[in-house]
Biopython code that builds the backbone (N, CA, C, O; Angstrom):
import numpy as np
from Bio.PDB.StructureBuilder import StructureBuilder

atoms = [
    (1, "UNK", "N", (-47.109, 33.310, -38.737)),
    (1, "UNK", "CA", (-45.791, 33.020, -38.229)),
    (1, "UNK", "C", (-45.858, 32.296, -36.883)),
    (1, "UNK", "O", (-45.272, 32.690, -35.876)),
    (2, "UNK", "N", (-46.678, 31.125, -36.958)),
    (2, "UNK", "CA", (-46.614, 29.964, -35.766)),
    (2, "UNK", "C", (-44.782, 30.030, -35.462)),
    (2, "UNK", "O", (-44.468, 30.323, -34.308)),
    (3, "UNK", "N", (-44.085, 29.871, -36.071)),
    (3, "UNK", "CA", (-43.136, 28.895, -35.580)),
    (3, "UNK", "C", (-42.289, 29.884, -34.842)),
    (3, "UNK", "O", (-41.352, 29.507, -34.138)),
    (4, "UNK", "N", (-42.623, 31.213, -34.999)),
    (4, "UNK", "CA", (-41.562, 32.136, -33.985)),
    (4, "UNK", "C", (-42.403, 31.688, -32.290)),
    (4, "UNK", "O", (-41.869, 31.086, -31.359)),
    (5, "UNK", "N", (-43.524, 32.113, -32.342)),
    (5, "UNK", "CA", (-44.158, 32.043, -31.348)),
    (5, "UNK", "C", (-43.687, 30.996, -30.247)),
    (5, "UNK", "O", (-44.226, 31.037, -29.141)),
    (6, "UNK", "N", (-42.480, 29.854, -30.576)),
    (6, "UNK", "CA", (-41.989, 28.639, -29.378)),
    (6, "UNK", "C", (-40.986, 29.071, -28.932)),
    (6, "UNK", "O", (-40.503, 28.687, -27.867)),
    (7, "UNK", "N", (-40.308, 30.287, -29.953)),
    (7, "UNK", "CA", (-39.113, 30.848, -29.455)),
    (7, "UNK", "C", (-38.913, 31.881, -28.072)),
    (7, "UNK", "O", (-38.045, 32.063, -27.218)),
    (8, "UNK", "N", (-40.051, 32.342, -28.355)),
    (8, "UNK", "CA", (-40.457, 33.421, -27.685)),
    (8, "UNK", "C", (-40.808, 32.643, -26.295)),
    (8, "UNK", "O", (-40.021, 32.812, -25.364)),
    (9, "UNK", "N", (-41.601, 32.053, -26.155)),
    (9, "UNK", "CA", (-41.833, 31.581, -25.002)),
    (9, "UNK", "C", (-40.684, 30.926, -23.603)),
    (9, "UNK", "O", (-39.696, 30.194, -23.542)),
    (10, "UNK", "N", (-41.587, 31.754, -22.590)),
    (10, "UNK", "CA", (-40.356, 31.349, -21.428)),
    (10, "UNK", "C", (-40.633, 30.087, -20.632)),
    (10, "UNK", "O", (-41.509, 29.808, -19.813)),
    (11, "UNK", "N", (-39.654, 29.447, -21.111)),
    (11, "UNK", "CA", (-39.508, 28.376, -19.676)),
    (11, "UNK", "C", (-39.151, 29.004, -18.069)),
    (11, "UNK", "O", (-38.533, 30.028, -17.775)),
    (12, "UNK", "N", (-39.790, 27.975, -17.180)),
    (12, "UNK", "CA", (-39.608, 28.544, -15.952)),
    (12, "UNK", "C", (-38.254, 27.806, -15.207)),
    (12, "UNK", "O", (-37.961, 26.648, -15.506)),
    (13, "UNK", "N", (-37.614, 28.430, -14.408)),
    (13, "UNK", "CA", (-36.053, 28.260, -13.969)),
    (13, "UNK", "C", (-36.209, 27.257, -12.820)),
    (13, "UNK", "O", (-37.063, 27.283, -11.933)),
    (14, "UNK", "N", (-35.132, 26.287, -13.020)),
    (14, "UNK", "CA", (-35.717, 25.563, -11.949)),
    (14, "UNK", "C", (-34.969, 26.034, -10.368)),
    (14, "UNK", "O", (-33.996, 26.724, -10.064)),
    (15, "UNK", "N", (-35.818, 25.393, -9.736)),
    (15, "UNK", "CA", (-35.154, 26.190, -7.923)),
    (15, "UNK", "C", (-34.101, 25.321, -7.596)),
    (15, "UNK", "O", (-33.977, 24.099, -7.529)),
    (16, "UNK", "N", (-33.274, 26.436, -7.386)),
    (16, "UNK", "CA", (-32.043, 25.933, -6.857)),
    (16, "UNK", "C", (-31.964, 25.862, -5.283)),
    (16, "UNK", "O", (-32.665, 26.755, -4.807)),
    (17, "UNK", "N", (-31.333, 25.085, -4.301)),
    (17, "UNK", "CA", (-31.725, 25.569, -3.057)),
    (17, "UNK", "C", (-30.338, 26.642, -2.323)),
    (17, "UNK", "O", (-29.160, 26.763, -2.659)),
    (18, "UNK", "N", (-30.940, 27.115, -1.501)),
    (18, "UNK", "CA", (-30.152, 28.528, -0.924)),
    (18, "UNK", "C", (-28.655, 27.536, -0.386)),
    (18, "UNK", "O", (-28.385, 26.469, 0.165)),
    (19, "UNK", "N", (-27.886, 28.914, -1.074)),
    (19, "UNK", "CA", (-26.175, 28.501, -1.037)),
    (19, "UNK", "C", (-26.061, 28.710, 0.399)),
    (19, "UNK", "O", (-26.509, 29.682, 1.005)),
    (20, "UNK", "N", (-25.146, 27.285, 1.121)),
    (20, "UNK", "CA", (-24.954, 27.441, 2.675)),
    (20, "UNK", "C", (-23.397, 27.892, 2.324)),
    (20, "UNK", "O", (-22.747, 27.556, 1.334)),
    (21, "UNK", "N", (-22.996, 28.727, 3.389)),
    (21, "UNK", "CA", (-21.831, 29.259, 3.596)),
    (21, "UNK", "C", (-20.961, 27.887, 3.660)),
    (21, "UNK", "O", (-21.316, 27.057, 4.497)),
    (22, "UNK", "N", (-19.593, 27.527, 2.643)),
    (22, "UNK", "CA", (-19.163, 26.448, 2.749)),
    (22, "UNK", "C", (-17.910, 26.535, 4.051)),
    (22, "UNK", "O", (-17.549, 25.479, 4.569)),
    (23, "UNK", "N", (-17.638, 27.137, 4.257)),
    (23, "UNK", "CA", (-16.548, 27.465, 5.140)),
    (23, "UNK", "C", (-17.153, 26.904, 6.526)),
    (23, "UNK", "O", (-16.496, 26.170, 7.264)),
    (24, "UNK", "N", (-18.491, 27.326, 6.810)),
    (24, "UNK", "CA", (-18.844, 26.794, 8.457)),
    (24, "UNK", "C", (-18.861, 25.382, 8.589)),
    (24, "UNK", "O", (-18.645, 24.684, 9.580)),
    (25, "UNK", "N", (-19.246, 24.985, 7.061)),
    (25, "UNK", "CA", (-19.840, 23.380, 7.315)),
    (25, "UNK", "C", (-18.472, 22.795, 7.524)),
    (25, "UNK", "O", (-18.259, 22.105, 8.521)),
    (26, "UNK", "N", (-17.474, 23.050, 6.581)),
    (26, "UNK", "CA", (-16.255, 22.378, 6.716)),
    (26, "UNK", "C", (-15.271, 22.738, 7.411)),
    (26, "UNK", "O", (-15.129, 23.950, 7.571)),
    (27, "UNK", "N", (-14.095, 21.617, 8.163)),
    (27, "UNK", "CA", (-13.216, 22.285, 8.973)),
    (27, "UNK", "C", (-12.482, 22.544, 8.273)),
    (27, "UNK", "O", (-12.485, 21.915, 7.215)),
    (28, "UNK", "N", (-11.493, 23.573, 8.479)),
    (28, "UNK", "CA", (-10.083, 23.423, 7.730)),
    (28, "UNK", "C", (-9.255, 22.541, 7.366)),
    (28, "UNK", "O", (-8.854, 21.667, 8.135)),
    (29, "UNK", "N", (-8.858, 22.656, 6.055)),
    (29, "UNK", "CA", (-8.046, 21.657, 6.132)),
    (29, "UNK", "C", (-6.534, 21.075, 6.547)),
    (29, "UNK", "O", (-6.034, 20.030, 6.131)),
    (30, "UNK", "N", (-5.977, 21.975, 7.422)),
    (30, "UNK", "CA", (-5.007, 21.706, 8.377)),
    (30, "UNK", "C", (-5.578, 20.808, 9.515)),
    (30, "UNK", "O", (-4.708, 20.174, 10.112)),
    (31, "UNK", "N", (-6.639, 20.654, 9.866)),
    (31, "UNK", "CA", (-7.193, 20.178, 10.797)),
    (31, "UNK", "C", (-7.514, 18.774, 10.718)),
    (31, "UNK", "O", (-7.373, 18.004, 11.668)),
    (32, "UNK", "N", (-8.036, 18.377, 9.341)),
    (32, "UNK", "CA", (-8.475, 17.547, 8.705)),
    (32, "UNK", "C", (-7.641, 16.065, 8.703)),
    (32, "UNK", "O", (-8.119, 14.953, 8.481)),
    (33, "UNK", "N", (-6.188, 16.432, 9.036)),
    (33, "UNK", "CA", (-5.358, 14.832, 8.928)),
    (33, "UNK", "C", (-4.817, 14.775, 10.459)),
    (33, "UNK", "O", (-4.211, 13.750, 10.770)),
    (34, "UNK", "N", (-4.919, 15.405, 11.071)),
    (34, "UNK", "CA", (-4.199, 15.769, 12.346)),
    (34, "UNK", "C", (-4.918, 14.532, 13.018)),
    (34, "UNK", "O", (-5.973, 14.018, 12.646)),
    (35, "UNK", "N", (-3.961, 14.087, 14.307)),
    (35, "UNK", "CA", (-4.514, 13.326, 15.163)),
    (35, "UNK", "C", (-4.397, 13.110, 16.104)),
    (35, "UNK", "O", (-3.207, 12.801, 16.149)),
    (36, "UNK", "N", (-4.933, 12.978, 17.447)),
    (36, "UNK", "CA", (-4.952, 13.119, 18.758)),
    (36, "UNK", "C", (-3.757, 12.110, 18.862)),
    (36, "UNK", "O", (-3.671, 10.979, 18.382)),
    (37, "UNK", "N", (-2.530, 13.076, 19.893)),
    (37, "UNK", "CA", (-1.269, 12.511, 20.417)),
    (37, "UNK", "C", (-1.703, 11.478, 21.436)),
    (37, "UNK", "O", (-2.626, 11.801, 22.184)),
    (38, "UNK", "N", (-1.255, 10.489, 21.542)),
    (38, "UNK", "CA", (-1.355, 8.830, 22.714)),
    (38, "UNK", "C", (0.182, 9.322, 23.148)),
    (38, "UNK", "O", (1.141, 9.818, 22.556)),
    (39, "UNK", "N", (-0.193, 8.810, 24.827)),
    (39, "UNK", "CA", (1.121, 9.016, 25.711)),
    (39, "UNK", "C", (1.440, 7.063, 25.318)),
    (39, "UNK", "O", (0.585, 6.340, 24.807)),
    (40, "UNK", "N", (2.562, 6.697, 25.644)),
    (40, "UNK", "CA", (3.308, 5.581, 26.194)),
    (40, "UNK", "C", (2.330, 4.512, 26.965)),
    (40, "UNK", "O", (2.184, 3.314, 26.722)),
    (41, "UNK", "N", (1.620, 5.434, 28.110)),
    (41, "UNK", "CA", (0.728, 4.643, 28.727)),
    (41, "UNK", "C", (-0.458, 4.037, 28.422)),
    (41, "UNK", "O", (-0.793, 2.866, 28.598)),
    (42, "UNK", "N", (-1.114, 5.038, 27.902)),
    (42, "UNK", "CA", (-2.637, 4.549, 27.004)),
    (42, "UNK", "C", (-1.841, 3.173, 26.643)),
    (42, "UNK", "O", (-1.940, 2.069, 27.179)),
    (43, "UNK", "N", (-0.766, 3.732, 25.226)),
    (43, "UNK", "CA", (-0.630, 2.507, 24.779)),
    (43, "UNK", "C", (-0.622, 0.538, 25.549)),
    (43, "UNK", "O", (-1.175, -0.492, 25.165)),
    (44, "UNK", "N", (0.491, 0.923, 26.973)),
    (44, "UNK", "CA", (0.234, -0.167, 27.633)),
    (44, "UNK", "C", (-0.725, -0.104, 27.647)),
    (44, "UNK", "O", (-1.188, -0.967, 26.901)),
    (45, "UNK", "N", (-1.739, 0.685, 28.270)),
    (45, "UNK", "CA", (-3.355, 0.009, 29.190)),
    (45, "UNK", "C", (-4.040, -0.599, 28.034)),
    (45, "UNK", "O", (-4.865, -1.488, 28.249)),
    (46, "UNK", "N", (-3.815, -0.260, 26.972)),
    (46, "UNK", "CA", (-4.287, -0.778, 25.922)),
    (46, "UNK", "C", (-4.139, -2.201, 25.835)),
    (46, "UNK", "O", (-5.047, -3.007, 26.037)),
    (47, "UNK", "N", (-2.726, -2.530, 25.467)),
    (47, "UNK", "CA", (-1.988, -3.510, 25.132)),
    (47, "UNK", "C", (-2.813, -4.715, 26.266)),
    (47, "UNK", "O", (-3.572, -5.591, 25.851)),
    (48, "UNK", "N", (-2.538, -4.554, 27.412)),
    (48, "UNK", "CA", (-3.178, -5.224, 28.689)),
    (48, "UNK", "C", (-4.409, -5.652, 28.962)),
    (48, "UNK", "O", (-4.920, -6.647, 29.477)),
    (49, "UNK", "N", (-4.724, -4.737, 28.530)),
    (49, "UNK", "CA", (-6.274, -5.236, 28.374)),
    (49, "UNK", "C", (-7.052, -6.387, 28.065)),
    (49, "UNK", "O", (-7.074, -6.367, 26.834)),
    (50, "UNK", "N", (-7.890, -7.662, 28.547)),
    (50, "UNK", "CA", (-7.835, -8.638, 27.712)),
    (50, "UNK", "C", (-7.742, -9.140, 26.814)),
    (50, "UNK", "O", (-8.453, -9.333, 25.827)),
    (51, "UNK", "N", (-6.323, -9.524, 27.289)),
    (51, "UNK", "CA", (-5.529, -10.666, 26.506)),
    (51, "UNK", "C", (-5.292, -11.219, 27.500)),
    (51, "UNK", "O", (-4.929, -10.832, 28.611)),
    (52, "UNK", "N", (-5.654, -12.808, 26.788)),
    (52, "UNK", "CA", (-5.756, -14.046, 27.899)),
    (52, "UNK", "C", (-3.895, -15.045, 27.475)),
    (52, "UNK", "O", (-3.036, -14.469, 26.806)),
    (53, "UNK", "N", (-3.771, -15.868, 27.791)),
    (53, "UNK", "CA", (-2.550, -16.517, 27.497)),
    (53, "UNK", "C", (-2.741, -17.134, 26.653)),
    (53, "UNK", "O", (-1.876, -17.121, 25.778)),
    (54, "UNK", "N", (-4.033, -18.054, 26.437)),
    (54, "UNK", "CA", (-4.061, -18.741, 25.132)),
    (54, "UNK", "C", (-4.039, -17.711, 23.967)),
    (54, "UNK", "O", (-3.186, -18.002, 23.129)),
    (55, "UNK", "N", (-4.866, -16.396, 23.641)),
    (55, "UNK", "CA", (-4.774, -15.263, 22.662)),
    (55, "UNK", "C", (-3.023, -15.356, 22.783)),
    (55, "UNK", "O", (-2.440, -15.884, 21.835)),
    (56, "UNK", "N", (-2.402, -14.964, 23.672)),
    (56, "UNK", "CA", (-1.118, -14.718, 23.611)),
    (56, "UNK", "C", (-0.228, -15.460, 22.768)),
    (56, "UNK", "O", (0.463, -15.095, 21.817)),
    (57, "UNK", "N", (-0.422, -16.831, 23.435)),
    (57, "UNK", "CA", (0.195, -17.986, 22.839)),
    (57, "UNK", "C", (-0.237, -18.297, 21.552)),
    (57, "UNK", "O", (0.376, -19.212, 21.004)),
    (58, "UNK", "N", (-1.418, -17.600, 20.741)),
    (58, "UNK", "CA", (-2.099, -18.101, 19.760)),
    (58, "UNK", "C", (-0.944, -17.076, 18.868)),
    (58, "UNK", "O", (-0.053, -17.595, 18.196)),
    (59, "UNK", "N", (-1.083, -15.824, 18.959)),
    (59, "UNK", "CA", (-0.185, -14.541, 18.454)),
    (59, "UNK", "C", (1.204, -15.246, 18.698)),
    (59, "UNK", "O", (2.021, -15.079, 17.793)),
    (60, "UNK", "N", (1.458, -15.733, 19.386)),
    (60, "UNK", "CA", (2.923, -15.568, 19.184)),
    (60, "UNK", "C", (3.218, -16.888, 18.277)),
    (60, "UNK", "O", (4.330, -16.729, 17.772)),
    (61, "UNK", "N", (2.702, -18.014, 17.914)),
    (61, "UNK", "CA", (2.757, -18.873, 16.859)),
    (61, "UNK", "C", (2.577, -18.652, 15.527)),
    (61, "UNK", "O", (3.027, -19.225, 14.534)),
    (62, "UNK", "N", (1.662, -17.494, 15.707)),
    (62, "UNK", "CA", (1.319, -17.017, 14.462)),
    (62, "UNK", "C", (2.544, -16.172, 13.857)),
    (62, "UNK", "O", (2.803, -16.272, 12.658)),
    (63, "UNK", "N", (3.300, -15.334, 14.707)),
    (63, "UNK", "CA", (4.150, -14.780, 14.803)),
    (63, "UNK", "C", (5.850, -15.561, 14.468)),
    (63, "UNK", "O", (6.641, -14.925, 13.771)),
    (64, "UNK", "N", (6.214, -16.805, 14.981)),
    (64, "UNK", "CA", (6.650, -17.382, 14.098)),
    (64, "UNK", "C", (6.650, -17.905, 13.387)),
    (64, "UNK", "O", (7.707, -18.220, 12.841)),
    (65, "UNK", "N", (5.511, -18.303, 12.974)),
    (65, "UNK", "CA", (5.162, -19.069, 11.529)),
    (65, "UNK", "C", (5.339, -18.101, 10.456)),
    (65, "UNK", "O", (5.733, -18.449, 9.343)),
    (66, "UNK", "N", (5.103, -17.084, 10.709)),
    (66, "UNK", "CA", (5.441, -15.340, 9.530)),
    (66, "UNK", "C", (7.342, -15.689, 9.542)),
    (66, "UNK", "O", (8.127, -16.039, 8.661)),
    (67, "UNK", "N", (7.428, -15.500, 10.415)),
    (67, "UNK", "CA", (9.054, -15.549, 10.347)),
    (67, "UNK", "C", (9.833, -16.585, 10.088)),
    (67, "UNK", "O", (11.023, -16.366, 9.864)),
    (68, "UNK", "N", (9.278, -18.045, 10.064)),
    (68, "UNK", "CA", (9.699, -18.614, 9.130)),
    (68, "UNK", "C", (9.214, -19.031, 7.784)),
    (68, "UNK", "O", (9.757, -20.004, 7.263)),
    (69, "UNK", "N", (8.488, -18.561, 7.313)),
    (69, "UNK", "CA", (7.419, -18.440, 5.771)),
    (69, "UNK", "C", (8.999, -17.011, 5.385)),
    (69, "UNK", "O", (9.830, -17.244, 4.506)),
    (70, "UNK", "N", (9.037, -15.847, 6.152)),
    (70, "UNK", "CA", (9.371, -14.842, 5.440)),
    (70, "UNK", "C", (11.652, -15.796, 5.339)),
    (70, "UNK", "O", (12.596, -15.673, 4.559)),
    (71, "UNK", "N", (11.413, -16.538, 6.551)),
    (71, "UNK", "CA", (12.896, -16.686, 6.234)),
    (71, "UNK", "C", (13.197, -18.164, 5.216)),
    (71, "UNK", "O", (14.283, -18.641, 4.886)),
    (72, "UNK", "N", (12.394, -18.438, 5.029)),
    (72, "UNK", "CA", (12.099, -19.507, 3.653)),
    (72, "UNK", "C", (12.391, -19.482, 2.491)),
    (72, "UNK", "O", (13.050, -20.208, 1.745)),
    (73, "UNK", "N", (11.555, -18.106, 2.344)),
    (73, "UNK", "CA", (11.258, -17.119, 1.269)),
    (73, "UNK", "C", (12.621, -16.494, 0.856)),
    (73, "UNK", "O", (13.005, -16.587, -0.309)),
    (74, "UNK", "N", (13.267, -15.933, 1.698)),
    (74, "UNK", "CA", (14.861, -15.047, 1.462)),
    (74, "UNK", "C", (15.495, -16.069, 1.439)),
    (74, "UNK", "O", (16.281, -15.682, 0.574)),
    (75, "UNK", "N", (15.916, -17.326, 1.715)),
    (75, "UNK", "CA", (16.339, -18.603, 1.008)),
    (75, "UNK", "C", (16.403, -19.029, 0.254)),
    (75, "UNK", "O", (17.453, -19.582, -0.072)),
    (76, "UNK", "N", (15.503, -19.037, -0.368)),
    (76, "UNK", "CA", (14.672, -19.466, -1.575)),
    (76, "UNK", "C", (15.422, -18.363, -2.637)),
    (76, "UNK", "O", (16.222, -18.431, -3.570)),
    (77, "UNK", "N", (14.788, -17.475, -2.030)),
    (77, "UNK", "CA", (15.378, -16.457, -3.414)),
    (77, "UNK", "C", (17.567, -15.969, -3.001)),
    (77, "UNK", "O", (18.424, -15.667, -3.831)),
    (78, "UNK", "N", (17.657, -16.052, -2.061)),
    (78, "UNK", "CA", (19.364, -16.218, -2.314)),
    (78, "UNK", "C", (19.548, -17.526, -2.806)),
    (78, "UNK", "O", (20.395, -17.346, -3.681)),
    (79, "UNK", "N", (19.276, -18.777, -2.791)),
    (79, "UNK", "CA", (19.545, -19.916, -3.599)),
    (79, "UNK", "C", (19.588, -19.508, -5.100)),
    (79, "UNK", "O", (20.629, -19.411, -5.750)),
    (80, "UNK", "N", (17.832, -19.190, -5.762)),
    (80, "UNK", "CA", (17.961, -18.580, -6.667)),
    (80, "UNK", "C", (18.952, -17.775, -7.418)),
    (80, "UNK", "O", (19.289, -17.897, -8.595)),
    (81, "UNK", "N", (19.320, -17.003, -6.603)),
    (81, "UNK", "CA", (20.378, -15.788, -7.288)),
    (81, "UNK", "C", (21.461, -16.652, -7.264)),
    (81, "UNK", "O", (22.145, -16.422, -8.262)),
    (82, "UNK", "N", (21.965, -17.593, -6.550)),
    (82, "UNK", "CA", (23.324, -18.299, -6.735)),
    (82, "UNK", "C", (23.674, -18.882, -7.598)),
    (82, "UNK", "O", (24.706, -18.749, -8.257)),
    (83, "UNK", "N", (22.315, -20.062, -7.757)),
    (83, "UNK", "CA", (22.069, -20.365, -9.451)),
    (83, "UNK", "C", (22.481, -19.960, -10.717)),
    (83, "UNK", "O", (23.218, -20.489, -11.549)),
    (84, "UNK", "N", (21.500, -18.316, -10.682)),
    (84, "UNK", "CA", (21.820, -17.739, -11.961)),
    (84, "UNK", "C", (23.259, -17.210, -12.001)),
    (84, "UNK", "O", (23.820, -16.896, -13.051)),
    (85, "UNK", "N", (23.971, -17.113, -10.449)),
    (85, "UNK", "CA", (24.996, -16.051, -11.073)),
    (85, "UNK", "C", (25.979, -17.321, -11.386)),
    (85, "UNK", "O", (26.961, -16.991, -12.051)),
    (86, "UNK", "N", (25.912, -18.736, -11.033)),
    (86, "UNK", "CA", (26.627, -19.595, -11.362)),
    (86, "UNK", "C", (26.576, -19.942, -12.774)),
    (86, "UNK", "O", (27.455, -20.256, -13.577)),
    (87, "UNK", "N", (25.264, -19.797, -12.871)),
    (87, "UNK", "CA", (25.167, -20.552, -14.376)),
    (87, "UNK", "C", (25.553, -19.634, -15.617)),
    (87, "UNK", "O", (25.776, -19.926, -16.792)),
    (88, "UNK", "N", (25.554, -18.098, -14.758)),
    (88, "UNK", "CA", (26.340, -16.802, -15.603)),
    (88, "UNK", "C", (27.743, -16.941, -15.844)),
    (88, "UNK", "O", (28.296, -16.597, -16.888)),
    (89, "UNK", "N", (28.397, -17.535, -14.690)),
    (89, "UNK", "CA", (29.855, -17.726, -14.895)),
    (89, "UNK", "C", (30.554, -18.698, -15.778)),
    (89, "UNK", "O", (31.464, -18.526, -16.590)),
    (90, "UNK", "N", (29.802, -19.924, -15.361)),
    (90, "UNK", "CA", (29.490, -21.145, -16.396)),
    (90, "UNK", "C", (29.520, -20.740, -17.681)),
    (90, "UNK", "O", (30.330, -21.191, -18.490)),
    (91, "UNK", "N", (28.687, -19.909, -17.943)),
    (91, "UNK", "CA", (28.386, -19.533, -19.571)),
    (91, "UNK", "C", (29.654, -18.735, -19.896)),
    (91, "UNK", "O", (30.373, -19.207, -20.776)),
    (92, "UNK", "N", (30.039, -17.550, -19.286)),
    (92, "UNK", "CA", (31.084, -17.129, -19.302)),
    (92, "UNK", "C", (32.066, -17.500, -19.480)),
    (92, "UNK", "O", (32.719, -17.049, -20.421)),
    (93, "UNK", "N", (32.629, -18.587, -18.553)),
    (93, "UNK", "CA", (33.902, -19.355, -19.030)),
    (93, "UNK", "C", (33.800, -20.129, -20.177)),
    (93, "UNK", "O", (34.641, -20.025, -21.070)),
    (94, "UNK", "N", (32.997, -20.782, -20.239)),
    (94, "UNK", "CA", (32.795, -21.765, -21.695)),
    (94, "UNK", "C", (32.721, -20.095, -23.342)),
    (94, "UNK", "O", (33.305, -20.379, -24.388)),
    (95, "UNK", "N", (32.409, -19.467, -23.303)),
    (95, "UNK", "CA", (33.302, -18.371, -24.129)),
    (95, "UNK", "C", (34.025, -17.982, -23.597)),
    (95, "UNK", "O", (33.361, -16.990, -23.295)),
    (96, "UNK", "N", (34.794, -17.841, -23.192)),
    (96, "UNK", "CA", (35.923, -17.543, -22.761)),
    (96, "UNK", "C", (36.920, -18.518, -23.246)),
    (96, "UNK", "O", (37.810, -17.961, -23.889)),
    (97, "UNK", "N", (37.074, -19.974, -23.127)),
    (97, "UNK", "CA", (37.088, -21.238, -23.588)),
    (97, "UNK", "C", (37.264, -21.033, -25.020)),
    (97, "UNK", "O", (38.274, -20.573, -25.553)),
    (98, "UNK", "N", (36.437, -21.327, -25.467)),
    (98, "UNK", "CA", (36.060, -21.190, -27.108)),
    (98, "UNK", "C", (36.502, -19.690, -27.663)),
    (98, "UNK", "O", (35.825, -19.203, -28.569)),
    (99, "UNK", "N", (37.068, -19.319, -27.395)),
    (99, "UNK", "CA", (37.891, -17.342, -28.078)),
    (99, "UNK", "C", (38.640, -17.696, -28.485)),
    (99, "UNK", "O", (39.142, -18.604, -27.823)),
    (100, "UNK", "N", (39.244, -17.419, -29.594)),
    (100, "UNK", "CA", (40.355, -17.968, -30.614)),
    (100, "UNK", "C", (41.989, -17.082, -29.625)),
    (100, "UNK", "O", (43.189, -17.312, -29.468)),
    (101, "UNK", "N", (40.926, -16.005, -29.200)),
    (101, "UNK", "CA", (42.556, -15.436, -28.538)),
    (101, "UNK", "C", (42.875, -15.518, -27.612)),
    (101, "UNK", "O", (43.755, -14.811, -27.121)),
    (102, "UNK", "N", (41.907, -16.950, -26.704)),
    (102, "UNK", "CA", (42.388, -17.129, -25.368)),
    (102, "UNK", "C", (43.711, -18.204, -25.412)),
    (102, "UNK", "O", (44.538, -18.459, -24.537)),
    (103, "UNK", "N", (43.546, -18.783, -26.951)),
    (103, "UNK", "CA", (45.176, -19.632, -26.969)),
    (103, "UNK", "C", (46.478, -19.236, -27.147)),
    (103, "UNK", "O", (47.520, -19.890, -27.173)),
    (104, "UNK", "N", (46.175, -17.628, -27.309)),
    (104, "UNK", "CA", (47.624, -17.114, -27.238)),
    (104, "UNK", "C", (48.318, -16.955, -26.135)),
    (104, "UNK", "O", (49.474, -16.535, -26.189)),
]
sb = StructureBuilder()
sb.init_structure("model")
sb.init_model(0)
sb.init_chain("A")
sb.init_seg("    ")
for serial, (resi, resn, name, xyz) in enumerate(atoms, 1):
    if name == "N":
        sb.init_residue(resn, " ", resi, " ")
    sb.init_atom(name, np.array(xyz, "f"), 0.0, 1.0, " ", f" {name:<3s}", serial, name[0])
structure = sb.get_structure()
């Protein structure tokens, strides 16, 4: 009876390594999204900080060029909508037109 004899036999377990307490490694997670409050001021000293006039002047072109790309854009699409709601009315009246019971 070879073939019992593979059953029987023990494999050896492999090593696992020692469980670290998960709680120390990690902070809580209330803690985890929180974020250090900035006063008003930081923010200026921040802001101030070098920036030269040309950076300035570079940002602020850039800055209207966004604002007229974005007011282009809302043009563009209120034109659009005027269109369709014209060409809705258009269609509308022309049945309206053509209804056998608009000649009464």
């Amino acid at each position: 009876m070879p073939h019992f004899l593979c059953i029987a036999e023990e494999f050896p377990q492999p090593i696992r390594p020692a469980k670290l307490a998960k709680g120390k490694l990690r902070r809580p997670r209330q803690s985890r999204f929180k974020t250090q409050p900035v006063t008003f001021d930081e923010i200026q000293e921040v802001e101030e900080e070098g920036v030269s006039p040309m950076e300035e002047e570079k940002a602020k072109k850039s800055f209207l060029q966004s604002l007229e790309c974005l007011r282009r854009s809302t043009q563009n699409l209120s034109l659009q909508k005027e269109k369709k709601l014209s060409s809705c009315s258009r269609l509308r009246n022309s049945l309206d037109s053509s209804d056998s019971d608009s000649a009464l």
